[in-house]
SEMAR-242643 format. One line per field, with one value per residue: residue number from 0; residue in one letter; chain; x, y, z of N, C-alpha, C in turn. Coordinates in nm, 4 decimals. Atoms other than C-alpha are relative to their C-alpha. Example, Ala and Ser with C-alpha at 12.3 -4.5 7.8 and 13.67 -1.06 7.14 Angstrom:
SEMAR-242643
num c(0  1);
residuo c(A  S);
cadena c(A  A);
n_px c(0.0890  -0.0820);
n_py c(-0.1190  -0.1190);
n_pz c(0.0000  -0.0060);
ca_px c(1.2300  1.3670);
ca_py c(-0.4500  -0.1060);
ca_pz c(0.7800  0.7140);
c_px c(0.0900  -0.0770);
c_py c(0.1200  0.1090);
c_pz c(0.0000  0.0730);
end
This chain:
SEMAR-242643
num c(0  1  2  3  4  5  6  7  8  9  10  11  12  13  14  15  16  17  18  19  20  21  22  23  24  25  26  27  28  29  30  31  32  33  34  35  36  37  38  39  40  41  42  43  44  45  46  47  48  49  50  51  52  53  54  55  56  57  58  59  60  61  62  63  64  65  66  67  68  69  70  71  72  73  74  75  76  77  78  79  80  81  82  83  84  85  86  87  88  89  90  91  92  93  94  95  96  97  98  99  100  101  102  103  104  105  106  107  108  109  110  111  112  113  114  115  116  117  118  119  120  121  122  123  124  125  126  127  128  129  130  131  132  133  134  135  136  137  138  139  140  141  142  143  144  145  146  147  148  149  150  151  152  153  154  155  156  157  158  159  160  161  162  163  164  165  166  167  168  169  170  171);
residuo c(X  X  X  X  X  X  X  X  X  X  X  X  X  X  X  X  X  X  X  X  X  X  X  X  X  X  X  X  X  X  X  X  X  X  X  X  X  X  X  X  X  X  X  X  X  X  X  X  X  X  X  X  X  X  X  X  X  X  X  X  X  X  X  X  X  X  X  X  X  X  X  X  X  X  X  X  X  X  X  X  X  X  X  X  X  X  X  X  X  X  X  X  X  X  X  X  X  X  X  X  X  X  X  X  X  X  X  X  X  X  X  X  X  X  X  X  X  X  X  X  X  X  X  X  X  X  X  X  X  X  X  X  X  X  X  X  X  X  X  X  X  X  X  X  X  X  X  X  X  X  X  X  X  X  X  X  X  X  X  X  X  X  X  X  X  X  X  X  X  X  X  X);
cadena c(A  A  A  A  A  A  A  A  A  A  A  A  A  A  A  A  A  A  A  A  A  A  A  A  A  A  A  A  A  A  A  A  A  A  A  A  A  A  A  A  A  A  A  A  A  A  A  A  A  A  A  A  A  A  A  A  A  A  A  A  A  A  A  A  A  A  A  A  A  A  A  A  A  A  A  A  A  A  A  A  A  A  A  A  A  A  A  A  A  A  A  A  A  A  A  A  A  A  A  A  A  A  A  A  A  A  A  A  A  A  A  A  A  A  A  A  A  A  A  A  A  A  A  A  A  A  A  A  A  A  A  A  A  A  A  A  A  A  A  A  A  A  A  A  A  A  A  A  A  A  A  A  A  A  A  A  A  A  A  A  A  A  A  A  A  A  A  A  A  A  A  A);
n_px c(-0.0392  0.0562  -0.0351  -0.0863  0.0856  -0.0098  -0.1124  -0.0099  -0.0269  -0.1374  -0.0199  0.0531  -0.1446  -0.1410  -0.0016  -0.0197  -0.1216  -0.0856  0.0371  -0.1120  -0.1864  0.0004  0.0098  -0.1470  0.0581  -0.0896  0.1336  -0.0363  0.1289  0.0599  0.0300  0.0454  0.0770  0.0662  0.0158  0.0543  0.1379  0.1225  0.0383  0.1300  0.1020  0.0834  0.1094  0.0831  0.0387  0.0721  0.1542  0.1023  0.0029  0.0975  0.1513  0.0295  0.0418  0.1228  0.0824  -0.0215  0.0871  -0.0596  0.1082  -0.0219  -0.0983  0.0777  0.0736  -0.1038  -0.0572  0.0555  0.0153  -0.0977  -0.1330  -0.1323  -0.0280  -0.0825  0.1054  0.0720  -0.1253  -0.0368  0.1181  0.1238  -0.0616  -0.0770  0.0956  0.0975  -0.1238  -0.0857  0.0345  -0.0598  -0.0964  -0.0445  0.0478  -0.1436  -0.1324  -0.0145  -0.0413  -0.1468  -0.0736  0.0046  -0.0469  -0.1449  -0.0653  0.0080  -0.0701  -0.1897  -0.0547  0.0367  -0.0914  -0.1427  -0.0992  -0.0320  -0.0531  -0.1024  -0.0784  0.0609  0.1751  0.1350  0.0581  0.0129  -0.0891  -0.0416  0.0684  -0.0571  -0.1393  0.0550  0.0181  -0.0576  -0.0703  0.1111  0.1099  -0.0312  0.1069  0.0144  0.1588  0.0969  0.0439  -0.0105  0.1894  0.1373  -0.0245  0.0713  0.1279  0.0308  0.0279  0.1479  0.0540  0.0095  -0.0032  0.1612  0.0596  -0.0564  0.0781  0.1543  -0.0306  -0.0233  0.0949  0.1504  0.0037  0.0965  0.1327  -0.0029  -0.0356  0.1070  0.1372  0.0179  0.0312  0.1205  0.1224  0.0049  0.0399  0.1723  0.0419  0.0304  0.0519  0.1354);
n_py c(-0.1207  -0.0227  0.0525  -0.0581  -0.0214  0.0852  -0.0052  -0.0799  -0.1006  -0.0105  0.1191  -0.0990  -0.0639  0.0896  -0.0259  -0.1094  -0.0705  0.0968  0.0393  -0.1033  0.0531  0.1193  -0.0606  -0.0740  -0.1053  -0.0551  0.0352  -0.1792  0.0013  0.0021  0.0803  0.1124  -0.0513  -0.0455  0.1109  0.1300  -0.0681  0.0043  0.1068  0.0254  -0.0745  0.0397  0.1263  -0.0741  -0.1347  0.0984  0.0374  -0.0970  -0.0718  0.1217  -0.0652  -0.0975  0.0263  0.0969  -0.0346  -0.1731  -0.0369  -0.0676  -0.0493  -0.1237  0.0183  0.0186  -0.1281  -0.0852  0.0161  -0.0351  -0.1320  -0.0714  -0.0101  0.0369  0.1127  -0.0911  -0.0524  0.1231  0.0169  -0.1530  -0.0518  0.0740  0.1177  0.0165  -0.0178  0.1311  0.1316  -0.1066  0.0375  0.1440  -0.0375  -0.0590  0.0956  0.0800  -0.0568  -0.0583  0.1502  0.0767  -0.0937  0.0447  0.1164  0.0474  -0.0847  0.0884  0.1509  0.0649  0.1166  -0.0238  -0.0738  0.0221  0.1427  -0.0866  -0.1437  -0.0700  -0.0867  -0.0584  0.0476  -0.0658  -0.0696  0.1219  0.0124  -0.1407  -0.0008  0.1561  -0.0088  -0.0735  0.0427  0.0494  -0.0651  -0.0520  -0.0794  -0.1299  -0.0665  -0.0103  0.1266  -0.0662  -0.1191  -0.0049  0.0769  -0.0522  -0.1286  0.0873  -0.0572  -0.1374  -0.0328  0.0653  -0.1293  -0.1301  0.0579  -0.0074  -0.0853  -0.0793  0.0530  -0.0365  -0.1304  0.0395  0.0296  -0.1096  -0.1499  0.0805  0.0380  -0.1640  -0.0440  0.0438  -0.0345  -0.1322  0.0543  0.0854  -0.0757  -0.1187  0.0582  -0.0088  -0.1943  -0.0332  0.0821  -0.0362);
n_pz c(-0.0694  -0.1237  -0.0526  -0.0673  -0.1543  -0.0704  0.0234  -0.1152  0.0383  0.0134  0.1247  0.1063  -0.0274  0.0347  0.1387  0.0660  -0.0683  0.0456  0.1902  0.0472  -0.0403  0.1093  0.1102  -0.0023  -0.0005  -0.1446  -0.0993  -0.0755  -0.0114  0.1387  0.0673  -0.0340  -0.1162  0.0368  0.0219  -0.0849  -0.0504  0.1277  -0.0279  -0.1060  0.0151  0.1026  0.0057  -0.0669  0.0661  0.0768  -0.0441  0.0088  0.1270  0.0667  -0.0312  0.0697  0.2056  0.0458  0.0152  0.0599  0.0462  0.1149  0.0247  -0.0281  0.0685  0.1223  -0.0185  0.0609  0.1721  0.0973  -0.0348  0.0996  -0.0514  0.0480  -0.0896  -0.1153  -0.1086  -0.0604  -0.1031  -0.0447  -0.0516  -0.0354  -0.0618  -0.1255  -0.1562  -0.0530  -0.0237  -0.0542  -0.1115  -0.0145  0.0310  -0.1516  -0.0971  0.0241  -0.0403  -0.1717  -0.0427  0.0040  -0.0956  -0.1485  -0.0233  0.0139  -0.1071  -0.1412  0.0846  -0.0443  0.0393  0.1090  0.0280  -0.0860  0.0165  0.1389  -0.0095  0.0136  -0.1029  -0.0569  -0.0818  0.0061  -0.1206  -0.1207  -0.0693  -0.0781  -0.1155  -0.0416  -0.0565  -0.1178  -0.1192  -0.0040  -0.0793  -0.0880  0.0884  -0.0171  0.0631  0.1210  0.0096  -0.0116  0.0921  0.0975  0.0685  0.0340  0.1665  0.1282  -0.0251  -0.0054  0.1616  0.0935  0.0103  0.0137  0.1185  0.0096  0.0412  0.1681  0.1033  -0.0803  0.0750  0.1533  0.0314  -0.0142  0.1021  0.1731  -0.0501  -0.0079  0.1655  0.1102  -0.0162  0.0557  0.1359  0.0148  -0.0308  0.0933  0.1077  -0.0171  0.0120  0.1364  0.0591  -0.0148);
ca_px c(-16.9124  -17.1389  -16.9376  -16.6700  -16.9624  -16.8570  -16.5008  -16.3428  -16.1911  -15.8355  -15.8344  -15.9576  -15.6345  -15.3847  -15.4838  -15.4942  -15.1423  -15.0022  -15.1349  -14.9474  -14.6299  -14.6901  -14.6969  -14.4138  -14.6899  -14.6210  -14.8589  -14.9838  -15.3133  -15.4102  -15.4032  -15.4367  -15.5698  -15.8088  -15.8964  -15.9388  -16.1954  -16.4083  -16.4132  -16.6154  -16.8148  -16.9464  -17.1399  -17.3336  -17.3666  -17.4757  -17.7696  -17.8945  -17.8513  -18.0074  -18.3515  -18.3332  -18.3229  -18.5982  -18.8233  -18.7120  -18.9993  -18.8832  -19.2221  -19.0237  -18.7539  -19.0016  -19.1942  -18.8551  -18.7934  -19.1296  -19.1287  -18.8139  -18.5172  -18.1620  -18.0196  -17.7660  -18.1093  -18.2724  -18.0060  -17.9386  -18.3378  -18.5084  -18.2507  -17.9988  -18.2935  -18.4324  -18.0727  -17.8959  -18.0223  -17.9059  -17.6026  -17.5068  -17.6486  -17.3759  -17.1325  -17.1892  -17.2416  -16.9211  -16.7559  -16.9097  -16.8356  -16.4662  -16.3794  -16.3534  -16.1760  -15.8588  -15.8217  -15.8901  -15.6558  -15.3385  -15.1864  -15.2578  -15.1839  -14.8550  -14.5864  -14.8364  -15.1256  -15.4442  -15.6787  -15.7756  -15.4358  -15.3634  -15.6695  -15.5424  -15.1871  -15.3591  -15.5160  -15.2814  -15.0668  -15.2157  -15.5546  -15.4909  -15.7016  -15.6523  -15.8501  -16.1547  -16.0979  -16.0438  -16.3885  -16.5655  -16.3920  -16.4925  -16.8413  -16.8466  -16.7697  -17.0291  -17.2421  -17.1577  -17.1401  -17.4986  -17.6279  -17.4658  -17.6316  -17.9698  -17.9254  -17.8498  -18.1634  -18.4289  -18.2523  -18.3548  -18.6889  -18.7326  -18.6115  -18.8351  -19.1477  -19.0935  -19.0340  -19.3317  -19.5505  -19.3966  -19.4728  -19.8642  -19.9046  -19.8231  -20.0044  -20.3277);
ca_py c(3.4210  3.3656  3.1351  3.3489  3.4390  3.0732  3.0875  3.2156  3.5230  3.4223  3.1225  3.4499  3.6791  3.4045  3.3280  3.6176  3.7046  3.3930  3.4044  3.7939  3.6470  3.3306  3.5811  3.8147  4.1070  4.3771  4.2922  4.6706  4.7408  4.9124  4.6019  4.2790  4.4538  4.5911  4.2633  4.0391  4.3204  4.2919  3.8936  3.9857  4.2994  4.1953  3.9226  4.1402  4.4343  4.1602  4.0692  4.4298  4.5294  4.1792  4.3168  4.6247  4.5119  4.2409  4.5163  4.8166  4.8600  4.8479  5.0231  5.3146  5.2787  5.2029  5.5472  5.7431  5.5948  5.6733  6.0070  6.0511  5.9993  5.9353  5.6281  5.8860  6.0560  5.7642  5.6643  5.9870  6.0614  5.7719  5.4655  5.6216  5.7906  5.4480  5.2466  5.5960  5.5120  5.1556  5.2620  5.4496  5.1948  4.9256  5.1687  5.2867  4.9050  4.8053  5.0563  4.9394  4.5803  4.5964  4.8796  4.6103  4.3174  4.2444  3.9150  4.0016  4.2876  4.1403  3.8796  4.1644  4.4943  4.5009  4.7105  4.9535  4.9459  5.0123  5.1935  4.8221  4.7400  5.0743  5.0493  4.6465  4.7894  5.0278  4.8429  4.5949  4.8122  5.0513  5.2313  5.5837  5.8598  5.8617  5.5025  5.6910  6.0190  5.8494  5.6206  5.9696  6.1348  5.7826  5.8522  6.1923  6.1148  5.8525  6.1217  6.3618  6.1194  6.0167  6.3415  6.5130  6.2231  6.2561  6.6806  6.5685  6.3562  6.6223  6.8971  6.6372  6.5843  6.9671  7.0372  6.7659  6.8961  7.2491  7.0877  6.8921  7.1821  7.4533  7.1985  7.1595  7.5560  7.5466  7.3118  7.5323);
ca_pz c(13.2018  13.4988  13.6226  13.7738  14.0387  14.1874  14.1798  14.4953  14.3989  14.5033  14.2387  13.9746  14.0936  14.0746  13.7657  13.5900  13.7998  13.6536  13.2391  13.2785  13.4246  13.1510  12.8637  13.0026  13.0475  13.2945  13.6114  13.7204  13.8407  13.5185  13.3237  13.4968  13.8109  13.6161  13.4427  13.7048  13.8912  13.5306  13.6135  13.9103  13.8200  13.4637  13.5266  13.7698  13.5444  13.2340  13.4615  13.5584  13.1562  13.0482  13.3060  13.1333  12.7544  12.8352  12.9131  12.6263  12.4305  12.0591  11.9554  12.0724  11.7974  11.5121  11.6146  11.5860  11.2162  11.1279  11.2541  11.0072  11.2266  11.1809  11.3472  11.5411  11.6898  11.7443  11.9379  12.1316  12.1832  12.2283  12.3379  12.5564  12.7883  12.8281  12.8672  13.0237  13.4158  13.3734  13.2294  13.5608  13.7720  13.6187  13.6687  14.0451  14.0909  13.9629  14.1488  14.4716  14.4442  14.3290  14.6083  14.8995  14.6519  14.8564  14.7352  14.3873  14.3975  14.6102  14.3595  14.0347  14.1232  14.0618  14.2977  14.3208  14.6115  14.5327  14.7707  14.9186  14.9662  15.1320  15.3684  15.4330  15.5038  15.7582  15.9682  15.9912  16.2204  16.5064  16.3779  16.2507  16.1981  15.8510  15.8001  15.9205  15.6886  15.4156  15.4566  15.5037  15.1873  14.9805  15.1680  15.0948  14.6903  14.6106  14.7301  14.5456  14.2368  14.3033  14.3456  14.0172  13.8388  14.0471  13.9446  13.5882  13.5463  13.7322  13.4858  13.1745  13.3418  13.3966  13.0017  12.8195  13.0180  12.9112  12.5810  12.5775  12.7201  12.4676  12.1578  12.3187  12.3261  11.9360  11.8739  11.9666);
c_px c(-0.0509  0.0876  0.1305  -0.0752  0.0222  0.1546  0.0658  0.1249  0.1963  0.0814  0.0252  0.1821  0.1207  0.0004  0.0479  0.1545  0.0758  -0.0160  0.1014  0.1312  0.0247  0.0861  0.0770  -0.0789  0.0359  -0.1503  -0.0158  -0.1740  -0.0826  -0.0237  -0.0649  -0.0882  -0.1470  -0.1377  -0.0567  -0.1549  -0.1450  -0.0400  -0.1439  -0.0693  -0.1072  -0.0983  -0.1073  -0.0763  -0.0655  -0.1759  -0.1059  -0.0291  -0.1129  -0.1686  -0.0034  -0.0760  -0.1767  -0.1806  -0.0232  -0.1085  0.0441  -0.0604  0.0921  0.0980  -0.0644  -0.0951  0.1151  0.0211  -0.1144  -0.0589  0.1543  0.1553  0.1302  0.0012  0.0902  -0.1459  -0.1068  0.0923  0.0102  -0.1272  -0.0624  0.0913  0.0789  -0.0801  -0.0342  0.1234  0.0816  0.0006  0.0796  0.1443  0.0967  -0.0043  0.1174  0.1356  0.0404  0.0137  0.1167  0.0670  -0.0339  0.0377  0.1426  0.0741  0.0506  0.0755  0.1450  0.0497  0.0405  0.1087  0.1745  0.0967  -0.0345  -0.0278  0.1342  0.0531  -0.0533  -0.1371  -0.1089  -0.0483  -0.0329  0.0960  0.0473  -0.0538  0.0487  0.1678  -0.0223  -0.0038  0.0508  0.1265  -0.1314  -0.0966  0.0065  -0.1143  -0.0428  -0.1043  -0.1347  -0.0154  -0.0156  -0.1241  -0.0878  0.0522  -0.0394  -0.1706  -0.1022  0.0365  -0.0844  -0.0826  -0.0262  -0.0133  -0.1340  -0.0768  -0.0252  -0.0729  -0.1377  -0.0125  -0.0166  -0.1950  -0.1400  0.0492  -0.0519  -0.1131  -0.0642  -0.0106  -0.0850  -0.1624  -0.0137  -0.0367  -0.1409  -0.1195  0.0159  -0.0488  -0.2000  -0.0815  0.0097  -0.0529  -0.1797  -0.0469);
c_py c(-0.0013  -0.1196  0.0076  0.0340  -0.1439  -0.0301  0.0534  0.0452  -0.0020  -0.0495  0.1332  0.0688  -0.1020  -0.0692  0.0594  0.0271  -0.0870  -0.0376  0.1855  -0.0365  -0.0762  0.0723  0.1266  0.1327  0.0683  -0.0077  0.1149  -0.0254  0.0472  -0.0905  -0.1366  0.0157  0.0024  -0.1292  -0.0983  0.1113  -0.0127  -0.1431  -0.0005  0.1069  -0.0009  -0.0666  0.0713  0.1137  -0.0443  0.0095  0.1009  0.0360  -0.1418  0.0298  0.1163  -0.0152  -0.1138  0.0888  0.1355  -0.0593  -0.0058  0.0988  0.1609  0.0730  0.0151  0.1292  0.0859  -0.0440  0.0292  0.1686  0.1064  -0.0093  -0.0679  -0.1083  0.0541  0.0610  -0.0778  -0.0647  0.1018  0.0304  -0.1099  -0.0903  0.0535  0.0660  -0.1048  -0.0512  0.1055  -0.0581  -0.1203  0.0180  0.0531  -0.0725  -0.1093  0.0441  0.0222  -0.1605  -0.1023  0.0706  -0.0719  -0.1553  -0.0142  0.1238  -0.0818  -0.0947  -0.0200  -0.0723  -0.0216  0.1198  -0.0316  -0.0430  0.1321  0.1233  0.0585  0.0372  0.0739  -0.0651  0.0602  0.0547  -0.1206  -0.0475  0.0801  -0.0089  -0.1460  0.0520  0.0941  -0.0837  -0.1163  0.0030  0.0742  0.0686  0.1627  0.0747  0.0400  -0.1239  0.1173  0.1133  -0.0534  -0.0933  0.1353  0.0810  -0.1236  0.0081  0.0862  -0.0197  -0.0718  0.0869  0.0823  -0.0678  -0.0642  0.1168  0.0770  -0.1045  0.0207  0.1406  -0.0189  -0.0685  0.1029  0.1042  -0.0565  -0.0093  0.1392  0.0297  -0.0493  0.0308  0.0857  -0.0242  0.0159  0.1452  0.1447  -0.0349  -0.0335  0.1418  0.0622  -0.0532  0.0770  0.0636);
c_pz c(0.1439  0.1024  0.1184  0.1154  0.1071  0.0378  0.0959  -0.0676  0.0026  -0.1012  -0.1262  -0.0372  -0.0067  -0.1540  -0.1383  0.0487  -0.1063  -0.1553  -0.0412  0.0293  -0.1199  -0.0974  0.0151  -0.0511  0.0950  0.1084  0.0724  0.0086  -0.1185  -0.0981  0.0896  0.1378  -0.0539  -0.0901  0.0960  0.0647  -0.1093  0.0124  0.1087  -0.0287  -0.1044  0.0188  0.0327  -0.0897  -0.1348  0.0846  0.0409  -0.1604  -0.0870  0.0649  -0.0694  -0.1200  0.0062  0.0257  -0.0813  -0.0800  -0.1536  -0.1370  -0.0043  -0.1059  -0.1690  -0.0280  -0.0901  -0.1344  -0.0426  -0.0169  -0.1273  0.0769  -0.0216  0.0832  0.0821  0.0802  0.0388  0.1241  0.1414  0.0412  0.0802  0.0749  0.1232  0.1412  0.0387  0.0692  0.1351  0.1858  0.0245  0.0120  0.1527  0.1166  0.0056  0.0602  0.1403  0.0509  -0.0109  0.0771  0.1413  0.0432  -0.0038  0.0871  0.1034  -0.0934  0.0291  -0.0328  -0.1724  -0.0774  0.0057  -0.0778  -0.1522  -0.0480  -0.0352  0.1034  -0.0010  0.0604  -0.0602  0.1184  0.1129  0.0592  0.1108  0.1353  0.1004  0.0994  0.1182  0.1225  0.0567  0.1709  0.1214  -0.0777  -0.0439  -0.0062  -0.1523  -0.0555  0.0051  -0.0859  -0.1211  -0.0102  0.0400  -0.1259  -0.1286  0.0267  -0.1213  -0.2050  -0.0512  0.0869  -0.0494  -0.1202  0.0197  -0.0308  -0.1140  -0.0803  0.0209  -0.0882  -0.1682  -0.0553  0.0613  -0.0899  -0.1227  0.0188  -0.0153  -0.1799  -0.0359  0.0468  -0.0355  -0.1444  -0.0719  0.0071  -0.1183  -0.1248  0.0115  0.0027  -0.1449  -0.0676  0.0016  -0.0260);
end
């Protein structure tokens, strides 16, 4: 799998363009588009989730079962707070690598553009003012898609201390 990180990206897209043509698939950015971008974002998102797992704790897992827990709230309490961060991290990181993938996109998108084609077919011609709005409205949403997760994790942070501090007040 890691080997698509050496592969120049046009080889990837012609590829993939040419095993959906082979096999008389329809070539649209939802499928093979979508496909070839997972050639190049996986690998990446493998290697933050592979540092993760090599340092989860599984002490933490063996607590929750002896505390009585289901394997749904073991799951749900203990694993996805630990993995959850990562989880998001993959995701914003795939997002940011396969936003810019012109080469990757061009040959298996299909008759529709994607947003890279779009910005490509821009500036191609004279520069408009739209180019510029539309890099501060992609700005302006990983922004707002950071923060809401940022928000999200100080309201869980916030909750399990109340938790924590209402379960040490009955305890006394």
């Amino acid at each position: 799998m890691l080997f698509y990180l050496i592969i120049p990206s046009i080889l990837v897209s012609l590829g993939v363009g040419l095993i959906f043509n082979i096999l008389d698939l329809d070539v649209h950015w939802a499928t093979s588009g979508f496909g070839s971008q997972l050639t190049w974002t996986l690998p990446f998102g493998l290697l933050i989730m592979f540092a993760v797992f090599n340092r989860f704790d599984k002490s933490y897992e063996e607590a929750a079962r002896d505390l009585v827990a289901t394997p749904w709230q073991t799951v749900r309490h203990v694993v996805l707070p630990i993995i959850g961060p990562m989880l998001i991290g993959v995701a914003l990181f795939g997002f940011t690598l396969s936003y810019d993938e012109f080469a990757r996109t061009l040959l298996t998108a299909g008759s529709y553009n994607t947003l890279p084609l779009e910005i490509f077919g821009m500036t191609t011609n004279v520069t408009s003012p739209v180019l510029y709005a539309l890099g501060t409205l992609t700005t302006l949403f990983s922004f707002l898609i950071i923060g809401i997760f940022l928000t999200i994790a100080v309201v869980l942070r916030v909750r399990r201390a109340r938790q924590a501090s209402d379960v040490s007040k009955g305890m006394m």
